[in-house]
mmCIF file of the C-alpha atoms, coordinates in Angstrom:
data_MODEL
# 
_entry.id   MODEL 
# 
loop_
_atom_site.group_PDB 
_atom_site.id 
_atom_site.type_symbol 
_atom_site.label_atom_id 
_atom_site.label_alt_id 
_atom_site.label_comp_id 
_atom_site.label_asym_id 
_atom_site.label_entity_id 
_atom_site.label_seq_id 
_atom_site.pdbx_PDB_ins_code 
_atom_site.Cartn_x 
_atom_site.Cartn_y 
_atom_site.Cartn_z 
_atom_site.occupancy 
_atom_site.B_iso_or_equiv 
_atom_site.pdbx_formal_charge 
_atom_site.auth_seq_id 
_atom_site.auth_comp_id 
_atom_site.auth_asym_id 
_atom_site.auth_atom_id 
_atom_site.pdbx_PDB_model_num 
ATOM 1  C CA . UNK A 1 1  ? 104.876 104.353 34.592 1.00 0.00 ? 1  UNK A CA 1 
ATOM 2  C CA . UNK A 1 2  ? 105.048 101.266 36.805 1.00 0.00 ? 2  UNK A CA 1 
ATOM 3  C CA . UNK A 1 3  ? 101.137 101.316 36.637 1.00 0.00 ? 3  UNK A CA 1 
ATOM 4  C CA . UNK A 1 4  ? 101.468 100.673 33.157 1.00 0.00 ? 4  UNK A CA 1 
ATOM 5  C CA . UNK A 1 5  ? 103.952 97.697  33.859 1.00 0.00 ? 5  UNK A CA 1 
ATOM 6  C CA . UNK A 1 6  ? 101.943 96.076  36.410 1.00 0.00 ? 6  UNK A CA 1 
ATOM 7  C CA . UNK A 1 7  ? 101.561 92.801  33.987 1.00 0.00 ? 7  UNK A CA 1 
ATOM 8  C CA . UNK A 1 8  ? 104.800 92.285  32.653 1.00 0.00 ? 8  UNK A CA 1 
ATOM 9  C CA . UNK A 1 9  ? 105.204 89.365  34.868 1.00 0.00 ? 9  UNK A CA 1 
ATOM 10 C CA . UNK A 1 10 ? 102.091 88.164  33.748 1.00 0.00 ? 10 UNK A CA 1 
ATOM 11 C CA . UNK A 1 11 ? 103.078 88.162  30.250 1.00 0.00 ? 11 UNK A CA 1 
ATOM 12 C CA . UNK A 1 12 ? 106.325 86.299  31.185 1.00 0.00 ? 12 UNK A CA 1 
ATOM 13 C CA . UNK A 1 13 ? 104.377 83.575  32.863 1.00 0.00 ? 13 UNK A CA 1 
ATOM 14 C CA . UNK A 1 14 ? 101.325 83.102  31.015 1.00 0.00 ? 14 UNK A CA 1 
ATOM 15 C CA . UNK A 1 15 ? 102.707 83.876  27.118 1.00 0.00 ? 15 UNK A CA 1 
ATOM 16 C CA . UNK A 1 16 ? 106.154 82.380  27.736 1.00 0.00 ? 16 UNK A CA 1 
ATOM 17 C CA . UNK A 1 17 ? 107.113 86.299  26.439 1.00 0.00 ? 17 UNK A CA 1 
ATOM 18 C CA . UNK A 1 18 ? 110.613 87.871  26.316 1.00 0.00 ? 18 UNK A CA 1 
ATOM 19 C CA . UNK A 1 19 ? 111.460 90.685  28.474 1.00 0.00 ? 19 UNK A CA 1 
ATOM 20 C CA . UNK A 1 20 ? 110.911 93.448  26.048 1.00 0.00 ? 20 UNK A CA 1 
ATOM 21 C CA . UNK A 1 21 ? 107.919 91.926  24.488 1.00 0.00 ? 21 UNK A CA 1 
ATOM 22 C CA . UNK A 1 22 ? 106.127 91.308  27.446 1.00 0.00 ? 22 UNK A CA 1 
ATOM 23 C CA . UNK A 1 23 ? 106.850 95.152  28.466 1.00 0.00 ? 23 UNK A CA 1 
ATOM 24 C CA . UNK A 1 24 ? 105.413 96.144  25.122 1.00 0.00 ? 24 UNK A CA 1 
ATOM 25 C CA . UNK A 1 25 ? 102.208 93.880  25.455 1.00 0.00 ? 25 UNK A CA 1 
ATOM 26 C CA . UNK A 1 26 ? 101.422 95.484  29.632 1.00 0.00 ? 26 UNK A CA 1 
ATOM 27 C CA . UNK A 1 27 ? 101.967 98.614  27.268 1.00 0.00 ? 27 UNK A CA 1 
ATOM 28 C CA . UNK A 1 28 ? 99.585  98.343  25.048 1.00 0.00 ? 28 UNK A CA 1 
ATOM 29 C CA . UNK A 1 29 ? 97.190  96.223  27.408 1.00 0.00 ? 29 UNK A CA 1 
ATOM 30 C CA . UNK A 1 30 ? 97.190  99.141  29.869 1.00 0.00 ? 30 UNK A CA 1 
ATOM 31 C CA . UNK A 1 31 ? 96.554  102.327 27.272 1.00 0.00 ? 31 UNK A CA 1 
ATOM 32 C CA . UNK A 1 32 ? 93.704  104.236 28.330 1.00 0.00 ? 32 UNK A CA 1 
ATOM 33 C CA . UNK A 1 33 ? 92.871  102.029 31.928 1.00 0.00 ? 33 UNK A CA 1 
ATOM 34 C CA . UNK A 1 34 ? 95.209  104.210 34.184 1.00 0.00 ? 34 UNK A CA 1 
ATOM 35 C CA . UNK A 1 35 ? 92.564  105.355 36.466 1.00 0.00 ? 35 UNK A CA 1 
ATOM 36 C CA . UNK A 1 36 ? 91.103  101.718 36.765 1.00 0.00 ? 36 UNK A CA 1 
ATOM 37 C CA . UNK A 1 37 ? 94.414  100.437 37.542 1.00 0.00 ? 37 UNK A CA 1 
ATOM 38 C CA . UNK A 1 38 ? 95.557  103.511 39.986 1.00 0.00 ? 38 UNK A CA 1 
ATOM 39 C CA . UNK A 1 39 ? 92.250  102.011 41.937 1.00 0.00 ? 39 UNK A CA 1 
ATOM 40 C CA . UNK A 1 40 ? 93.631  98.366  41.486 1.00 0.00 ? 40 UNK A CA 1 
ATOM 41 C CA . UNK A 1 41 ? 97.040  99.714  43.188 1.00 0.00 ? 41 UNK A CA 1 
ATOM 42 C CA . UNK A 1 42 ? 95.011  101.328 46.001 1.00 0.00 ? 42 UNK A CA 1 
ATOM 43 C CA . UNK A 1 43 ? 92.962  98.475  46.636 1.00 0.00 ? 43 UNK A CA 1 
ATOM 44 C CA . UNK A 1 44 ? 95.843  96.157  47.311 1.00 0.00 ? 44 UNK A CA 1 
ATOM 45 C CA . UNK A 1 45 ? 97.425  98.876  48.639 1.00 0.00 ? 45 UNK A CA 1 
ATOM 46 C CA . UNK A 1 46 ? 95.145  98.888  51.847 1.00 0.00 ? 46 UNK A CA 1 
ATOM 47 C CA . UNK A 1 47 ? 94.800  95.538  51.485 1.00 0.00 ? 47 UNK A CA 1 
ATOM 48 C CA . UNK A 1 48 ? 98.461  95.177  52.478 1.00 0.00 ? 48 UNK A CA 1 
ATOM 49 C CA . UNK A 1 49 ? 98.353  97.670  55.207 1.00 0.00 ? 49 UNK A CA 1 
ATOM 50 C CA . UNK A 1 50 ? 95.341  96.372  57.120 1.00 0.00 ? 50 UNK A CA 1 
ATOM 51 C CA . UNK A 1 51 ? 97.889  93.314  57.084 1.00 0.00 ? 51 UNK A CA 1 
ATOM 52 C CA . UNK A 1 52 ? 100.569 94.407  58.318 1.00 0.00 ? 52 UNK A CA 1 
ATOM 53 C CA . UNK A 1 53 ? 98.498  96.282  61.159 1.00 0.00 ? 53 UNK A CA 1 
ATOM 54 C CA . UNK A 1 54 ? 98.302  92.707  62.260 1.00 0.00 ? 54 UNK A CA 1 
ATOM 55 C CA . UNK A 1 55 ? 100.807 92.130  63.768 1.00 0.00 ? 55 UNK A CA 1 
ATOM 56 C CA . UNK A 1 56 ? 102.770 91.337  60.168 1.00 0.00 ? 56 UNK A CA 1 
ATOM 57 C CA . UNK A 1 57 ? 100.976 87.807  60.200 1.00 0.00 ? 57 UNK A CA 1 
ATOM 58 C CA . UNK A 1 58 ? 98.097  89.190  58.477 1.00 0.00 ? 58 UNK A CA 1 
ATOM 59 C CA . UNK A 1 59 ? 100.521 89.259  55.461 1.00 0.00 ? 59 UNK A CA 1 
ATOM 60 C CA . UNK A 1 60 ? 100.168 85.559  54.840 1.00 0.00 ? 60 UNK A CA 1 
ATOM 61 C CA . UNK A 1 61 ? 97.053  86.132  54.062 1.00 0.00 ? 61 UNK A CA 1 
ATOM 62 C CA . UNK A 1 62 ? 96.563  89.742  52.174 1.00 0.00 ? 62 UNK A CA 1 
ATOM 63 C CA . UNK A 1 63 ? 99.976  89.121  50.021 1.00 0.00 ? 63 UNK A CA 1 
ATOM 64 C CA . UNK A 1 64 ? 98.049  86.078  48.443 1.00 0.00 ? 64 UNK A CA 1 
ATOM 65 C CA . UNK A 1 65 ? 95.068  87.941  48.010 1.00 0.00 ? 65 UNK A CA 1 
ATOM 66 C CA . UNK A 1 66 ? 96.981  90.897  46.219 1.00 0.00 ? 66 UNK A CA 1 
ATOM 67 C CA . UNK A 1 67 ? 98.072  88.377  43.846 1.00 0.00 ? 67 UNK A CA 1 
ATOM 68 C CA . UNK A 1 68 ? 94.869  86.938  43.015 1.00 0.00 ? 68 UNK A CA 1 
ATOM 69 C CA . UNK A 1 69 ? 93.407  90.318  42.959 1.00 0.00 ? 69 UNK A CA 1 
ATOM 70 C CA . UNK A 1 70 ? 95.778  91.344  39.904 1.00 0.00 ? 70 UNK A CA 1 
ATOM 71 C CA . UNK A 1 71 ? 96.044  88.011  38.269 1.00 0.00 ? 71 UNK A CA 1 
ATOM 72 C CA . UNK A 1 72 ? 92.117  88.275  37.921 1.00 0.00 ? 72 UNK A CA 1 
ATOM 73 C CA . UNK A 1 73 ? 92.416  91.800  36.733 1.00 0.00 ? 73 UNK A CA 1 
ATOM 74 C CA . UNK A 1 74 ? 95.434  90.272  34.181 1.00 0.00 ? 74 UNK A CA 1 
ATOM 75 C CA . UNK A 1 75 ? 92.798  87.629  32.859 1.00 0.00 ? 75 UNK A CA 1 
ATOM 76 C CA . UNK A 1 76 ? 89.896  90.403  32.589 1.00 0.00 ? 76 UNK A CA 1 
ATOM 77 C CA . UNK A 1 77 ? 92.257  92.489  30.212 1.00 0.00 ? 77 UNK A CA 1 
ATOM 78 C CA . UNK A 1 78 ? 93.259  90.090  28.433 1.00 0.00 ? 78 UNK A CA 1 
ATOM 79 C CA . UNK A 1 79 ? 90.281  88.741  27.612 1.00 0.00 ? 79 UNK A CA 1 
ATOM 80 C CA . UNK A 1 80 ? 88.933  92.077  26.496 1.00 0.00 ? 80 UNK A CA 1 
ATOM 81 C CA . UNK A 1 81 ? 91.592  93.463  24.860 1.00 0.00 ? 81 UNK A CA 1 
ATOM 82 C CA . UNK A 1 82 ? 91.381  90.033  22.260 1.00 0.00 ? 82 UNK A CA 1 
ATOM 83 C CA . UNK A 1 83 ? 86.878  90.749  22.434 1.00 0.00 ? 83 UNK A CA 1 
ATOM 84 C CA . UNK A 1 84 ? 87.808  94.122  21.025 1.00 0.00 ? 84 UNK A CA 1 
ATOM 85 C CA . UNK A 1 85 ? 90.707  92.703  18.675 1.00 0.00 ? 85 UNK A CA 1 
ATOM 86 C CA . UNK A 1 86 ? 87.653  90.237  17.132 1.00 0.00 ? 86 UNK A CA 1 
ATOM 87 C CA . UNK A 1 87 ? 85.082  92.699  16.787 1.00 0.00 ? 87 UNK A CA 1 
ATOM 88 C CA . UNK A 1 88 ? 87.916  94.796  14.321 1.00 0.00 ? 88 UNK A CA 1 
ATOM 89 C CA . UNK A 1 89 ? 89.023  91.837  12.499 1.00 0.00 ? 89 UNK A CA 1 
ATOM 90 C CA . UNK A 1 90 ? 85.102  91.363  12.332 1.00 0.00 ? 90 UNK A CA 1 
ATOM 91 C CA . UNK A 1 91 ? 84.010  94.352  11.114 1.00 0.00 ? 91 UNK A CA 1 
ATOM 92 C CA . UNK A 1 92 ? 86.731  94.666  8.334  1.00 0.00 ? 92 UNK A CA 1 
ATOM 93 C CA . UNK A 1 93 ? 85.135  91.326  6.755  1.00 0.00 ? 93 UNK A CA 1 
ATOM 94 C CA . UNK A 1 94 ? 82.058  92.305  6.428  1.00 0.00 ? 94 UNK A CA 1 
ATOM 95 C CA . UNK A 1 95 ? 82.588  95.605  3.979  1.00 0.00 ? 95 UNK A CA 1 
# 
């Protein structure tokens, strides 16, 4: 479930979105991506690890990194969810 509330602060942020509307968009934005997102987590996951293996400074660095790492993955749904929002509106105009 949290996988599929990994953007809600995104929402907040970048939309200016309530609470409960910005849990309903990382909803919907997240249906049908769990396995790419399970990845994500496991990605920064390690990240985060190797960083703390060093010595805990290491952190400075990989927290940063975890947070441009899911910002950029924010952005890349986002911007596909509205591609395949066009292509609908699209294809209902043309019959």
């Amino acid at each position: 479930m949290s996988l599929r509330l990994f953007f809600v602060l995104c929402f907040i942020v970048d939309q200016e979105s309530g609470s409960t509307e910005a849990i309903s968009q990382s909803w919907t934005i997240t249906k049908g991506n769990f396995w790419a997102l399970f990845s994500l987590f496991l990605v920064i996951l390690g990240i985060n690890i190797l960083g703390a293996l060093a010595l805990f400074v290491g952190l400075l660095f990989t927290i940063p990194f975890s947070s441009l790492i899911l910002m950029v993955a924010y952005r890349q749904m986002v911007n596909n969810y509205t591609d395949e929002e066009e292509i609908l509106i699209e294809g209902s105009d043309k019959n």
